[in-house]
C-alpha positions in Angstrom: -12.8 20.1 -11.6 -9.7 20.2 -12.8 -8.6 22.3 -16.1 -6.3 23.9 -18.1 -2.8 23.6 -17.3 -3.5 21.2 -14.7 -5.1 18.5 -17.2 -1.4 18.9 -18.8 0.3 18.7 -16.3 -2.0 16.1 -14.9 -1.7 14.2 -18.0 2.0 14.0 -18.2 2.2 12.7 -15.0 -0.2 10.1 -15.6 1.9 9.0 -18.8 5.2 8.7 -16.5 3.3 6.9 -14.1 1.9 4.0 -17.2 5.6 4.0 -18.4 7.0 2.6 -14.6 3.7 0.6 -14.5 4.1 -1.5 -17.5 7.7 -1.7 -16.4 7.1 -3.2 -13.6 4.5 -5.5 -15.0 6.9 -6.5 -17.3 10.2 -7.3 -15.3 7.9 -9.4 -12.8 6.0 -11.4 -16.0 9.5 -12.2 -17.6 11.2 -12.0 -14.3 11.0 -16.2 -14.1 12.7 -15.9 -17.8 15.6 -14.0 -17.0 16.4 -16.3 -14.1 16.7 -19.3 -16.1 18.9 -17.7 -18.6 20.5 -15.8 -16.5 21.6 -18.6 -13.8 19.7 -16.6 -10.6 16.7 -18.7 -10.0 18.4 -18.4 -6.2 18.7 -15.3 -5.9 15.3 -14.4 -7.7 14.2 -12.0 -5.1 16.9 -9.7 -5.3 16.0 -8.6 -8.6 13.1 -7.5 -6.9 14.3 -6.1 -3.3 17.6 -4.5 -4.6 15.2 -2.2 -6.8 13.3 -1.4 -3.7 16.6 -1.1 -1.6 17.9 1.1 -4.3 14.9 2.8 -4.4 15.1 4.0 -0.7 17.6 6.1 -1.3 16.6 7.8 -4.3 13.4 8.8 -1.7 15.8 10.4 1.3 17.2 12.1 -1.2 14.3 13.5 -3.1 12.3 14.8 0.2 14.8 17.5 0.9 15.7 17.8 -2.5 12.0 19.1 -3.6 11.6 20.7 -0.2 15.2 23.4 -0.8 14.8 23.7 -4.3 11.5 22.0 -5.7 10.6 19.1 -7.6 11.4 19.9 -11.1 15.5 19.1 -10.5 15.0 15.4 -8.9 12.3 14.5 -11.8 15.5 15.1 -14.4 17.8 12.9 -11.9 15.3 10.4 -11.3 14.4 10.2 -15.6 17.9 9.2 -16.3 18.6 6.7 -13.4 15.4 5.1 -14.6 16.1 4.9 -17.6 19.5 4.0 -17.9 19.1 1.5 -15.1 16.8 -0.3 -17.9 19.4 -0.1 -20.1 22.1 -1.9 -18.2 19.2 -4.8 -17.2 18.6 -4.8 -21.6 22.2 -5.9 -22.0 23.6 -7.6 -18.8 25.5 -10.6 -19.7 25.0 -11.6 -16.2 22.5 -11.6 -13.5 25.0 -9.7 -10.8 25.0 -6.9 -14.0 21.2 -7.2 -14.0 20.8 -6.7 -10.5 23.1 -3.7 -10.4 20.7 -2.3 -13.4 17.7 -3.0 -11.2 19.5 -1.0 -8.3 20.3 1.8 -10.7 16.7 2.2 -12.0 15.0 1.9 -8.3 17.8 5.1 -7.5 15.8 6.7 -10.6 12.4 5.2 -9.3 12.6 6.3 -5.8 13.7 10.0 -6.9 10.5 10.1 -9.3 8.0 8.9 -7.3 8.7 11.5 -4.6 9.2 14.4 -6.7 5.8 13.9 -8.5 4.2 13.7 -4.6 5.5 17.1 -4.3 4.2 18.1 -7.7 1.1 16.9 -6.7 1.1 18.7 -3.4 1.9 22.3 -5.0 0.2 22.2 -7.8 -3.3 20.8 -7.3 -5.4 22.0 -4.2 -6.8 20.0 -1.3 -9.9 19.3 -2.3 -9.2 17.7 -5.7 -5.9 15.0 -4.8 -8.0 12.4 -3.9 -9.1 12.3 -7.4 -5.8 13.1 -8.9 -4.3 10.2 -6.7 -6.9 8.0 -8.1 -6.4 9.0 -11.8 -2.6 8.4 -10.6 -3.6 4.7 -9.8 -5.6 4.6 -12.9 -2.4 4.8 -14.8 -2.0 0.8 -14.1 -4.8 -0.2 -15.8 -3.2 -0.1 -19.7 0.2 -1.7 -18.1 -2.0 -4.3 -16.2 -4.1 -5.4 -19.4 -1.2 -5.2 -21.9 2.3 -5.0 -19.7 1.9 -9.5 -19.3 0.8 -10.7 -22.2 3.2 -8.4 -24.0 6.1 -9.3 -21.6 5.3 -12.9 -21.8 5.3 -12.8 -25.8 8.5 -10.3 -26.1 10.2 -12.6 -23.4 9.6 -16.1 -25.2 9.4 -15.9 -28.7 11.6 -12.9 -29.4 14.0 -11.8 -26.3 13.5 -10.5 -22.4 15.6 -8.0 -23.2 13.5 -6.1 -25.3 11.1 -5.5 -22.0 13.6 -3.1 -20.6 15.1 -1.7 -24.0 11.6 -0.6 -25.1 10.6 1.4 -22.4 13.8 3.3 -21.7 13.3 5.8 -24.5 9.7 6.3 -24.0 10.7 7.8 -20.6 12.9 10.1 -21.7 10.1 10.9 -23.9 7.7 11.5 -21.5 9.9 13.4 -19.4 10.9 16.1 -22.0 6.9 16.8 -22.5 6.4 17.0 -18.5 9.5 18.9 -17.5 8.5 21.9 -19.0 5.1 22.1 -17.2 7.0 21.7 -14.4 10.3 24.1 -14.4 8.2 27.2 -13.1 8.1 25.0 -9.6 10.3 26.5 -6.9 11.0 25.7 -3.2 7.8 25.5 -1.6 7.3 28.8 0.8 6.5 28.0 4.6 3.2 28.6 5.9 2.4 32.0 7.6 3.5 31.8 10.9 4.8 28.5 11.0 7.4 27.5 13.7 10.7 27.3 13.5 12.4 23.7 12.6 15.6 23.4 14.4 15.9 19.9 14.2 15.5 19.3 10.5 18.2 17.4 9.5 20.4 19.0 6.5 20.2 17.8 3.1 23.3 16.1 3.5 22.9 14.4 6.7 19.5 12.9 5.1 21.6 11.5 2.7 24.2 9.8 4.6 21.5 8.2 7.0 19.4 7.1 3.4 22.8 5.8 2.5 22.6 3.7 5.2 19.3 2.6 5.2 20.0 1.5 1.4 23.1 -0.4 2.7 21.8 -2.2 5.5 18.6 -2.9 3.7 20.9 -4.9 1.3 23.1 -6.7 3.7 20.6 -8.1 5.3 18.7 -9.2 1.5 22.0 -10.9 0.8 22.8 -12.4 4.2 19.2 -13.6 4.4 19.2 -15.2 0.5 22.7 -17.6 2.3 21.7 -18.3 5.9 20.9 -21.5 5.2 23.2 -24.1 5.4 24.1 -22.0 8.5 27.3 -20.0 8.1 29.0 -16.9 10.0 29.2 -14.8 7.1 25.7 -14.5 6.5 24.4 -14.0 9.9 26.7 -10.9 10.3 26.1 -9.3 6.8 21.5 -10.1 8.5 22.9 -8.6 11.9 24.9 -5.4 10.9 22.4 -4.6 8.0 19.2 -4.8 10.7 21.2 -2.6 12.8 21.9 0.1 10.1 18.7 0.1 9.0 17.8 1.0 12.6 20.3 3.3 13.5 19.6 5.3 10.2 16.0 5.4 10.0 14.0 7.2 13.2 15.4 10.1 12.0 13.9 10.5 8.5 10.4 9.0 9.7 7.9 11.4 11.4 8.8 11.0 15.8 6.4 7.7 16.8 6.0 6.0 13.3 8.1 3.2 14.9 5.7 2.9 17.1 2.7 3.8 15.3 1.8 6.7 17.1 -2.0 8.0 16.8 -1.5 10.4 13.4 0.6 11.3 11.4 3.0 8.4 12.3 0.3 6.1 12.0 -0.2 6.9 8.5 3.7 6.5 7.3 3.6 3.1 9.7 0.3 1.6 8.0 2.4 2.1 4.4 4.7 -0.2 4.9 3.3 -2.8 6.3 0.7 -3.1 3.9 3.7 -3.5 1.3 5.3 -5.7 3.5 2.4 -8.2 3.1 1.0 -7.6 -0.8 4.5 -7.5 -2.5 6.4 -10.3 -0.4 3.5 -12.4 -1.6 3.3 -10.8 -4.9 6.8 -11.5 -6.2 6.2 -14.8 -5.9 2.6 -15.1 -7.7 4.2 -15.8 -11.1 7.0 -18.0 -10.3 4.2 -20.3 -8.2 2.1 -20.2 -11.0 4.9 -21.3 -13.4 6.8 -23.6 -11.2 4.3 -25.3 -9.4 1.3 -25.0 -11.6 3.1 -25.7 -14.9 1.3 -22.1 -16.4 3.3 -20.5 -19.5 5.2 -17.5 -18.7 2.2 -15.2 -20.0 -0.9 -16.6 -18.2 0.8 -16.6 -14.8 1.6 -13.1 -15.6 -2.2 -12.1 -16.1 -2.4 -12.4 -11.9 -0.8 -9.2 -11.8 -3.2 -7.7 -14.4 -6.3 -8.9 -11.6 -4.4 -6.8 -8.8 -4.2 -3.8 -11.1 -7.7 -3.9 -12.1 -8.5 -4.2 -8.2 -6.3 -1.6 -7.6 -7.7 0.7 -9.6 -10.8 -0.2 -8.3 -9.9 0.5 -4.8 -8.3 4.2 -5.6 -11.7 5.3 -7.5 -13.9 4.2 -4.4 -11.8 6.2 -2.1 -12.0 9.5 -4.2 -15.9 9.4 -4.9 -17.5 12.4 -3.2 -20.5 10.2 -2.5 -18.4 7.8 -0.5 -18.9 8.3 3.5 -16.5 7.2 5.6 -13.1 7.9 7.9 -10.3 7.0 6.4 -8.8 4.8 8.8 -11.7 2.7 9.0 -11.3 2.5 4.9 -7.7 1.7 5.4 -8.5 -1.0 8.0 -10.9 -2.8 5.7 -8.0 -2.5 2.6 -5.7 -4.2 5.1 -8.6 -7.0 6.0 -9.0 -7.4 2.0 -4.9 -7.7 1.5 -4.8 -10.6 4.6 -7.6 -12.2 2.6 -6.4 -12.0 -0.4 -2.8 -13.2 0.4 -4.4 -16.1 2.4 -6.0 -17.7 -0.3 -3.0 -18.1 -2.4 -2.3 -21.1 0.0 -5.3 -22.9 -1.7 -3.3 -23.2 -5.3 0.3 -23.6 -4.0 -1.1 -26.7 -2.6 -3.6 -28.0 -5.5 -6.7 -27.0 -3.5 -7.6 -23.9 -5.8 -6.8 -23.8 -9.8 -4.1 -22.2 -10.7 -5.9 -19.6 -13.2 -8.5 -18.3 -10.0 -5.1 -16.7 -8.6 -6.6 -13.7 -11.2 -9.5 -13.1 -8.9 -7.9 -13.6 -5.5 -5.3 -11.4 -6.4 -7.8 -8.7 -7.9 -9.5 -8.7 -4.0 -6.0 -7.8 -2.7 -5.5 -5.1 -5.5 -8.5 -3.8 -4.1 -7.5 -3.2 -0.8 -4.1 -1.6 -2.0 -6.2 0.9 -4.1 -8.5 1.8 -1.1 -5.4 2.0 1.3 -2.3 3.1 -0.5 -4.3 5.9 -1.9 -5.5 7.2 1.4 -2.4 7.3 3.1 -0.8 9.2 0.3 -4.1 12.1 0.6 -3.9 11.7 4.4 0.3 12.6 4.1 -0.3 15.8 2.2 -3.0 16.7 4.3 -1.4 16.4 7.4 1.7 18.2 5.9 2.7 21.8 6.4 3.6 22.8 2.9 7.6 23.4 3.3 7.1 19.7 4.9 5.4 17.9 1.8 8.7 16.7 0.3 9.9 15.0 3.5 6.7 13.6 4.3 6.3 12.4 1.2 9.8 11.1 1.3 8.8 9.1 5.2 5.8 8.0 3.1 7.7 6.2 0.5 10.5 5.5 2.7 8.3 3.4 4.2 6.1 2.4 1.5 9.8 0.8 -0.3 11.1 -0.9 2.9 7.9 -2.4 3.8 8.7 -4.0 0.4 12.1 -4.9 0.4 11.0 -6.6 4.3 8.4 -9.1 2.8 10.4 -9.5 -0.3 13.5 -10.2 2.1 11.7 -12.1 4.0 9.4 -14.6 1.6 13.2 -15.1 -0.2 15.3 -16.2 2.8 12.3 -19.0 3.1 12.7 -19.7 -0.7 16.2 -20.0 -0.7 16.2 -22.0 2.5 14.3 -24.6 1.3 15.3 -24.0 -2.4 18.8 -26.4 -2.1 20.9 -27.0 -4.9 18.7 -25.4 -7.9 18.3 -27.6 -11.3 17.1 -25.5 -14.4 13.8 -23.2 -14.3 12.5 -25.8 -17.0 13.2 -28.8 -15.6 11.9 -27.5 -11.7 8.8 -26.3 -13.4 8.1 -29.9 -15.6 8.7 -31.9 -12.4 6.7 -29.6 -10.1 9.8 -30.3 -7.7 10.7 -27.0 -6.4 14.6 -27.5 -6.4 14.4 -31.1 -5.0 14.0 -29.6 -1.4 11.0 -31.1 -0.9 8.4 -33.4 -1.6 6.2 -30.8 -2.5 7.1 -27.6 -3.9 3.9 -25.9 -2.9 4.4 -26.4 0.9 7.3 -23.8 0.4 4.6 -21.5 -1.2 1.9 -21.8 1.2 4.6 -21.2 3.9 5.7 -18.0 2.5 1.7 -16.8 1.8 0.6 -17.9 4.8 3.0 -15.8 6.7 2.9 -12.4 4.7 -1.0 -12.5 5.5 -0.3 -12.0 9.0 0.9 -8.8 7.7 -2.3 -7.5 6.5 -4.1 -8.1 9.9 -1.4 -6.4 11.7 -2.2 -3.4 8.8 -5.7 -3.1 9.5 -5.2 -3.1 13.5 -2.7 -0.2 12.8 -4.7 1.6 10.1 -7.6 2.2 13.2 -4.6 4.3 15.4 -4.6 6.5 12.1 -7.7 8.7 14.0 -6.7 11.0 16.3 -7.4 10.3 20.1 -11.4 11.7 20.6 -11.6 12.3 16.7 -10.5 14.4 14.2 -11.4 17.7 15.7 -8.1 17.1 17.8 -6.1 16.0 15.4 -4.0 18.0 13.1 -5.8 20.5 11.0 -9.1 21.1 8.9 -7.2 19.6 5.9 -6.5 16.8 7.9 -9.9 16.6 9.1 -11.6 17.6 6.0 -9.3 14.2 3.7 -10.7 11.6 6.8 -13.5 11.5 4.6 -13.2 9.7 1.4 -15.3 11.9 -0.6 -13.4 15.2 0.3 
């Protein structure tokens, strides 16, 4: 059970949690909006991947950050990036503006997220986070039922600005009421004879190698967004940003997640590749459903509600006590359920499904998210020595953002490739012509879902290495042991 001050601080958690949920439900609902007005129909998915590029280095630096001095410092930081992020994106005259307002508020996103992991981690005990993660997840629901219809409305008969000037104050909100249930958290203390860790990196060094993770991430967004026609400039700004991004990395990832070691490394390994897959395809739900299926702004928008709802669906099965079964096995079948999921959206882009059962097929890959993403996040405190929470938590979203920002990167260099010289979001979406560069718009779609479903199978093969060679009696711990089973 969970009572008292924990329900508060539980609570206010939760709230901070709906607010970046129907913020995010929002910006990808009016997302398609803002691109016509805006002039960035081409370079749509940066809106998308520069919040999660942004966002990677708002997680380096919040894993040490709660780890020296505890959470309660990075929550402030991350409140007022987030927030004033939205602000900027409320009033950009221009699209580059906008994006630099997404980048700002995935700095404040990235710092949030893992300071409330380490919240989570010192203040509730082992045996209860697989509920709280789910009553974390639950948080979506509100955003997923409301966040697109209200987006859709605020974005086309009043203004798209008010989706990120409305929320920015609420946060601030929210974050004075949490803050002080927080402030009594210090650095965490290490374990009773726990070893010596030399080879931590310093705050500072974390930081520079985030730095350049965020900046090769980005290079290689924007690079990718030009390459075709071919040109020089774009394929160096793809090849120095890969090898940034590879240079800077190993080192604030758990030794072997690279190569998805059995463990621990497994774990941080199976996050982003199930992001890879579900939000590379899931960026690009609305705008197929508005370009090539001719649905208002609104309806499309309700496909994100489905994935929510299966979501949260997913989360609550993997934190019943009644529930029976390893972990990784439950994380293979979420990655099965993603592949699925993100298969099927070939049927509409082509015609072969309606447009409106994207709702459904997009709730079945919600469901594996809920059932995976939450068990990696247990599995990562578990697994954690407590003076190691922050970082891991940090590797764990690390991963969990540039998994993202791959499949987005990736699903938008095939866009833009075959996007061409762009007319009007209104005019593309009456002709069903995606940009005139081809004959059918919805081949470019099923190109781009068909790939990122690959993704999920790859998840689910990974997701089995998660077990410890010969079981979890020679694996890590009894915590470990004891959060391989979902009802723990």
């Amino acid at each position: 059970m969970i009572r008292g001050e924990l329900r508060v601080a539980l609570a206010g958690i939760v709230a901070l949690v709906t607010l970046v949920a129907f913020e995010a439900m929002a910006v990808s609902t009016a997302m398609p909006v803002v691109a016509d007005e805006l002039g960035g129909l081409r370079r749509y998915g940066l809106a998308f991947s520069l919040f999660l590029t942004a966002s990677l280095l708002g997680t380096v630096l919040a894993g040490g950050w709660a780890d020296a001095h505890g959470p309660r410092t990075p929550v402030v930081g991350g409140l007022l990036a987030f927030a004033g992020g939205l602000v900027l994106c409320g009033t950009a005259p221009t699209f580059t503006v906008l994006l630099v307002g997404r980048a700002v508020s995935g700095l404040g996103g990235g710092l949030l997220v893992v300071s409330l992991y380490a919240v989570v981690g010192a203040v509730f005990e082992e045996a209860v986070r697989p509920r709280v993660f789910a009553w974390i997840s639950s948080a979506w629901v509100l955003p997923a039922v409301i966040g697109p219809l209200a987006a859709g409305w605020l974005a086309t008969a009043w203004s798209w600005r008010a989706v990120f000037l409305l929320v920015a104050p609420l946060a601030v909100v929210v974050g004075a009421v949490l803050l002080p249930r927080l402030w009594h958290l210090g650095a965490p203390a290490p374990e009773a004879g726990a070893p010596e860790r030399p080879g931590l990196l310093s705050q500072r060094a974390r930081a520079v190698r985030g730095l350049g993770v965020a900046a090769g991430a980005g290079l290689a967004q924007a690079g990718a967004a030009e390459l075709v026609p071919l040109r020089v400039l774009p394929v160096v700004s793809v090849l120095v940003g890969v090898v940034a991004v590879l240079v800077a990395l190993p080192a604030l990832l758990p030794g072997g997640t690279l190569r998805a070691e059995r463990g621990l490394p497994s774990v941080i390994a199976v996050r982003g590749i199930m992001t890879a897959g579900f939000f590379g395809a899931e960026s690009y739900v609305p705008l197929m459903l508005v370009l090539e299926r001719g649905l208002p702004v609104t309806l499309a928008g309700l496909a994100l509600t489905g994935a929510a709802m299966g979501w949260t669906l997913g989360s609550a099965l993997q934190g019943r006590q009644g529930l029976r079964m390893d972990r990784s096995r439950l994380m293979a079948v979420g990655g099965l359920l993603v592949a699925c999921a993100v298969g099927l959206l070939v049927l509409p882009s082509l015609h072969l499904l309606p447009g409106m059962a994207v709702l459904a097929v997009w709730a079945v890959g919600g469901l594996g998210m809920g059932l995976t993403l939450s068990s990696t996040s247990v599995l990562t405190l578990s697994m954690s020595p407590p003076d190691l929470r922050g970082r891991h938590s940090a590797a764990l979203q690390l991963s969990d953002a540039l998994g993202a920002v791959v499949g987005i990167g990736v699903a938008g260099a095939v866009f833009a490739a075959r996007l061409g010289s762009a007319p009007d979001l209104h005019a593309t979406a009456a002709t069903g012509d995606l940009a005139g560069a081809s004959s059918d718009g919805g081949v470019t779609f099923a190109l781009v879902f068909g790939g990122l479903s690959l993704v999920g199978l790859l998840a689910a093969a990974v997701a089995l290495r998660v077990r410890p060679a010969g079981g979890w009696e020679n694996g890590p711990g009894t915590g470990a042991r004891a959060a391989s089973v979902a009802g723990s």
